[in-house]
GUKOLRO-740241 format. One record per residue: z, x, y negated of N, C-alpha, C in turn; residue in three letters. Coordinates in steps of 0.001 Angstrom, whole numbers, padded with zeros to 6 digits, always signed. Atoms other than C-alpha are relative to their C-alpha. Layout:
N
ZXYZXYZXYAla;...
//
This chain:
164
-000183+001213+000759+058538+102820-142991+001492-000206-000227Unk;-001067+000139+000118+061819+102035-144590+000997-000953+000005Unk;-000197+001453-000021+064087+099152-143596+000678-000310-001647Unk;-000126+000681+000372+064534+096855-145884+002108+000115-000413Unk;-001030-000036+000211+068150+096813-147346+000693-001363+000993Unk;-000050+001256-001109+068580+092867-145820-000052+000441+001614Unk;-000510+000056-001489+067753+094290-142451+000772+000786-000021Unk;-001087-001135-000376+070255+097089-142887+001315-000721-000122Unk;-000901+001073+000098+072647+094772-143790+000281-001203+001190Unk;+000015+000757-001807+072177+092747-140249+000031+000530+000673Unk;-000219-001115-001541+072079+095681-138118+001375+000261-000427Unk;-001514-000473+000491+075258+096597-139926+001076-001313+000926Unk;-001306+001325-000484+077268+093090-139392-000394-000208+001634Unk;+000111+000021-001703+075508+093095-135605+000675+000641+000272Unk;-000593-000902-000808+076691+096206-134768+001642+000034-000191Unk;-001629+000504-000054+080498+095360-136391+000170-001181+000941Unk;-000001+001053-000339+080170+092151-134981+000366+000322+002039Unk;-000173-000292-001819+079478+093546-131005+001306+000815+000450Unk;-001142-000689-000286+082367+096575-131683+001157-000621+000115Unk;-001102+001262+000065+084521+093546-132784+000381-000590+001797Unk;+000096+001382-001341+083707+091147-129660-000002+001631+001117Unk;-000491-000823-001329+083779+094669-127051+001165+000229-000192Unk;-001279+000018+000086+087087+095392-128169+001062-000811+000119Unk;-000541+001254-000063+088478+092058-128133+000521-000246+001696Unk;+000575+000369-001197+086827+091998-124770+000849+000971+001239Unk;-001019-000445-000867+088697+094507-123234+001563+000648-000470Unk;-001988-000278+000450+091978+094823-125026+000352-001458+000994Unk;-000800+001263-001008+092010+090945-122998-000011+000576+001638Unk;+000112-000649-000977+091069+092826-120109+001263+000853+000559Unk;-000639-000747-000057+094041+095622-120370+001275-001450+000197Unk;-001330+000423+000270+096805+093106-121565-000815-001466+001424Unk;-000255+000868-001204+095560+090658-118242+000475+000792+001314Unk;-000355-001313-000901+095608+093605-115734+001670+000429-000161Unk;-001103-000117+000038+099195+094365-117240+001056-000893-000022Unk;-000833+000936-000288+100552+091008-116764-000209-000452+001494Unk;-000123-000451-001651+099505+091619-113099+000651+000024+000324Unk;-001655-000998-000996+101381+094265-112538+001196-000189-000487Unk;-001338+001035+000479+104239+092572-114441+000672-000862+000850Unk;-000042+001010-001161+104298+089881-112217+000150+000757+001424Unk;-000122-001069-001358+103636+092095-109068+001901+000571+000444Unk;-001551-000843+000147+107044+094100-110235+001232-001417-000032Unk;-000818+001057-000364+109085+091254-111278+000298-001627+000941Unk;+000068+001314-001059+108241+088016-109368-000266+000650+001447Unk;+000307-000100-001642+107554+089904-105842+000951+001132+000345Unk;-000636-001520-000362+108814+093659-105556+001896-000355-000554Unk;-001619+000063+000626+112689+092827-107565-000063-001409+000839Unk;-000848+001273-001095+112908+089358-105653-000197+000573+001129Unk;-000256-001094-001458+112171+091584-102404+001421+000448+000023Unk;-001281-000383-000239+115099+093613-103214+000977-000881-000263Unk;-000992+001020-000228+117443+090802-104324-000001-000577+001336Unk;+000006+001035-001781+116565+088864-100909+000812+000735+000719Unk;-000921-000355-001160+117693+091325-099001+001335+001341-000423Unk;-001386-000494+000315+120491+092540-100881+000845-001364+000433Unk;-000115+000817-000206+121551+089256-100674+000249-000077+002158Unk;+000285+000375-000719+120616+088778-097187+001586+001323+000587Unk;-001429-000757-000304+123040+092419-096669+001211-000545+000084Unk;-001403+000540+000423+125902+090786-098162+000249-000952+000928Unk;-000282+001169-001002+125659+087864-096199-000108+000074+001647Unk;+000401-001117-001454+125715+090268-092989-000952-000830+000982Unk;+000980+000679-001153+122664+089020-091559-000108+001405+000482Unk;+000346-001117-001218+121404+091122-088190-001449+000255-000584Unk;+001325-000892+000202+118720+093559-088938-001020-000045+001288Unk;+000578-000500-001121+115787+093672-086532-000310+001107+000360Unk;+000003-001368-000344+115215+096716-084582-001633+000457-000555Unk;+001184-000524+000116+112754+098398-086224-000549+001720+000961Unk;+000319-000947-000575+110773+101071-084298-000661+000964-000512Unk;+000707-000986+001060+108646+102881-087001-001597-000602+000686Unk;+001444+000117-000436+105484+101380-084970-000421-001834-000271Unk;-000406+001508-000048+106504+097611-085309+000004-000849-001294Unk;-000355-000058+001226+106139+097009-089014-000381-001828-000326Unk;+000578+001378+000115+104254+093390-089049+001181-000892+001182Unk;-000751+000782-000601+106164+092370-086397+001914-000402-000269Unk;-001602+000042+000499+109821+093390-087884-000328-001019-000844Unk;+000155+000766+001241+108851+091858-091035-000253-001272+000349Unk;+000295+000658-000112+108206+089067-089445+001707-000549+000190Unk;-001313+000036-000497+111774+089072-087498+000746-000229-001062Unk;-000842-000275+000910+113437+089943-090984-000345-001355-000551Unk;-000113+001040+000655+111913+086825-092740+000665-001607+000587Unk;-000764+001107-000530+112985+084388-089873+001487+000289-000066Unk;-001450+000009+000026+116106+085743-089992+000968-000099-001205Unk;-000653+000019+001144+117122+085895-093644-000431-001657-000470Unk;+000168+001338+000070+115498+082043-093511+001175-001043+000536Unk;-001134+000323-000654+118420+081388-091075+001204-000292-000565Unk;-000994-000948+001179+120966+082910-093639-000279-001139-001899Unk;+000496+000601+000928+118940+080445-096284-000061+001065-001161Unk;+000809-000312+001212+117357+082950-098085-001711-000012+000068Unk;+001655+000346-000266+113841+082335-098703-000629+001469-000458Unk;+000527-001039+000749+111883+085655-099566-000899-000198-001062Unk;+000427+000578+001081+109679+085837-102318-001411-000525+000456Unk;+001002+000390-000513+106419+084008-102183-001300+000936-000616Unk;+000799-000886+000235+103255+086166-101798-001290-001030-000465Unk;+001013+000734+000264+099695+085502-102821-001169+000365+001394Unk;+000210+000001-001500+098816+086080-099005+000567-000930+000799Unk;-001068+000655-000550+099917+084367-096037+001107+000428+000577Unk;-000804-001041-000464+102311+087108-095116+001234-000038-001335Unk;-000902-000039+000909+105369+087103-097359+000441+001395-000400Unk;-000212-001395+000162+105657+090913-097097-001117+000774-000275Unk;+001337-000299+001029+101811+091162-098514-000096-000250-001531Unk;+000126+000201+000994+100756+091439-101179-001763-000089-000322Unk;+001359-000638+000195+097194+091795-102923+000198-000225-001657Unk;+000164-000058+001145+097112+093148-106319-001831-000102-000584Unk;+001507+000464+000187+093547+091685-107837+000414+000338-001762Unk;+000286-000131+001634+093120+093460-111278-001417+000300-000411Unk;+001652-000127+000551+089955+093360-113394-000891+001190+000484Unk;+000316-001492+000387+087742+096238-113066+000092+001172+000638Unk;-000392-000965-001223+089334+097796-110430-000165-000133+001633Unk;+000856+000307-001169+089474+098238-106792+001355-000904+000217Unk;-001032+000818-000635+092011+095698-104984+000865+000896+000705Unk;-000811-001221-001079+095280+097170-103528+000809-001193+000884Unk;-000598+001040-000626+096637+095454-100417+001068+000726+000344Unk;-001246-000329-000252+100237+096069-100534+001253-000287+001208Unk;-001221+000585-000638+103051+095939-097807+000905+000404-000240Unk;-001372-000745-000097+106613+095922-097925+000597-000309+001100Unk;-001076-000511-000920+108947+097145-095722+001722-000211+000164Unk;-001536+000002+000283+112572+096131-095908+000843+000524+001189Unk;-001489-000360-001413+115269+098312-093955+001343-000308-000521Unk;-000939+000201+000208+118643+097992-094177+000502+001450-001488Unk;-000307-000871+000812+119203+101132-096495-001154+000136-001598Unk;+000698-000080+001488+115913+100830-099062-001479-000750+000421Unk;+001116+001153+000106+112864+099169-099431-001179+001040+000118Unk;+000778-000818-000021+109590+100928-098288-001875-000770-000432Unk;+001239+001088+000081+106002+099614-100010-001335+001078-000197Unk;+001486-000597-000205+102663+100640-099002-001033-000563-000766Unk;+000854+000267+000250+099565+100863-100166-000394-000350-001725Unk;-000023+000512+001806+099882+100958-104444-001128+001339-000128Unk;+000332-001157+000539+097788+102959-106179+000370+000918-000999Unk;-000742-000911+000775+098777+106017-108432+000695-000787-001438Unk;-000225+000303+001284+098421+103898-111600+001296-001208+000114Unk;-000709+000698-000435+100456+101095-110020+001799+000227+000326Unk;-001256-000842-000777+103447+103560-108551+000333+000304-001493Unk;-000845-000044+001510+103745+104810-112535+000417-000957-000502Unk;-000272+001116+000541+103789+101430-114045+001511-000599+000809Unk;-001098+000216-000326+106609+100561-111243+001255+000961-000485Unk;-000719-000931+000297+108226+103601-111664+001039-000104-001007Unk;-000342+000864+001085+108462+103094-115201+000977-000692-000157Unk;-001261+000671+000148+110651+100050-114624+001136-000015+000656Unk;-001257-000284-000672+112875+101019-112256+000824+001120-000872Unk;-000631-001349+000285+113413+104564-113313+000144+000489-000920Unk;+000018-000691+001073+112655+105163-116684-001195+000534-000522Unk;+000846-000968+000547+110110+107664-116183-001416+000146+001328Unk;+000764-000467-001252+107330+108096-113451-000180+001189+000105Unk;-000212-001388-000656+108191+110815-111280-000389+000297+001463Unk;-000056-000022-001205+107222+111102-107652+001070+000198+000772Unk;-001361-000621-001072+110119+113027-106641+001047-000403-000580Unk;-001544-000010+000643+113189+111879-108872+000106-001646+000286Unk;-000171+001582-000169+114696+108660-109085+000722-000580+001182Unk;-000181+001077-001491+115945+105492-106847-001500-000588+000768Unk;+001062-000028-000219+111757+105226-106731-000804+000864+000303Unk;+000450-001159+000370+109922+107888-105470-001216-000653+001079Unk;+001151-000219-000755+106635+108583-103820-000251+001025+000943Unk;+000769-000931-000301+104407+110288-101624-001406-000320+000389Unk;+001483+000273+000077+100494+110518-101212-000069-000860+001724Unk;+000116+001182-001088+099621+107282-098453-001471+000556+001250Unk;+000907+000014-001158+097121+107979-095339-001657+000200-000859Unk;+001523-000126+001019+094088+107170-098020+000959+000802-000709Unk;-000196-000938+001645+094606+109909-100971+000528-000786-000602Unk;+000436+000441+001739+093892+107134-103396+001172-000637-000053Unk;-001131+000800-000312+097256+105678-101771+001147+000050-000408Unk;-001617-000687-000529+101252+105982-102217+000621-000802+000742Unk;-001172+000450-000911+103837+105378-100060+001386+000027-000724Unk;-001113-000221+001261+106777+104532-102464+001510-000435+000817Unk;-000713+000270-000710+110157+104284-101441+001012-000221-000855Unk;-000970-000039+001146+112970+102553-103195+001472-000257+000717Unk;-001163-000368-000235+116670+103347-102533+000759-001335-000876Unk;
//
């Protein structure tokens, strides 16, 4: 049986109509996810390193870190650069050196940073996350080049990024 020109003409504007509204649907999807990690980079990770460049300059005392002690330094480092009146940046945890990146679609990455006296160490990004930083630090996402680099984190799906 042959449709009808009228219904071909409604399956037509349906089916533009849904490609329209899925595309819509996740181009808002992409450009929310990338004002994430926008935010992530500039409001948390670059006020990290200002703080405690800042906090350098203003020769505050480093706590002893031990390589096993990481929650607890970080803890030391924020009372102490509070001392110094710098405030660190504010997380969306209750930990100021957490993080939790919550993008659409994906899986959640719970981020820590690390601040030593020589570079900034942040756990727990995922691959797509480590390029996108990369990106703005460096130019280019590279694992190995750069003042940003990587290496694969405890999970695979992990990096361990390290910025100089």
């Amino acid at each position: 049986m042959p449709i009808s020109s009228r219904s071909a003409e409604r399956l037509g504007s349906a089916f533009t109509y849904l490609v329209a509204a899925g595309l819509s649907i996740f181009g808002g999807i992409a450009l929310i996810n990338n004002s994430l990690e926008t935010k992530f980079y500039k409001d948390y990770l670059l006020k990290w390193q200002v703080s405690t460049q800042a906090f350098f300059e203003k020769g505050g005392r480093w706590p002893s870190f031990t390589g096993n002690n990481h929650g607890e330094y970080m803890d030391q480092l924020v009372e102490e650069m509070q001392k110094h009146g710098i405030e660190p940046p504010r997380s969306n945890t209750a930990r100021p050196y957490a993080y939790r990146l919550d993008r659409i679609g994906q899986e959640k990455e719970e981020i820590f940073v690390l601040c030593l006296p020589e570079r900034m160490v942040v756990f727990g990004m995922s691959e797509k996350t480590f390029e996108r930083i990369d990106r703005y630090v460096d130019g280019v996402a590279d694992l190995d080049k750069g003042r940003f680099r990587g290496r694969s984190g405890k999970k695979s799906s992990t990096i361990i990024a390290s910025w100089e």
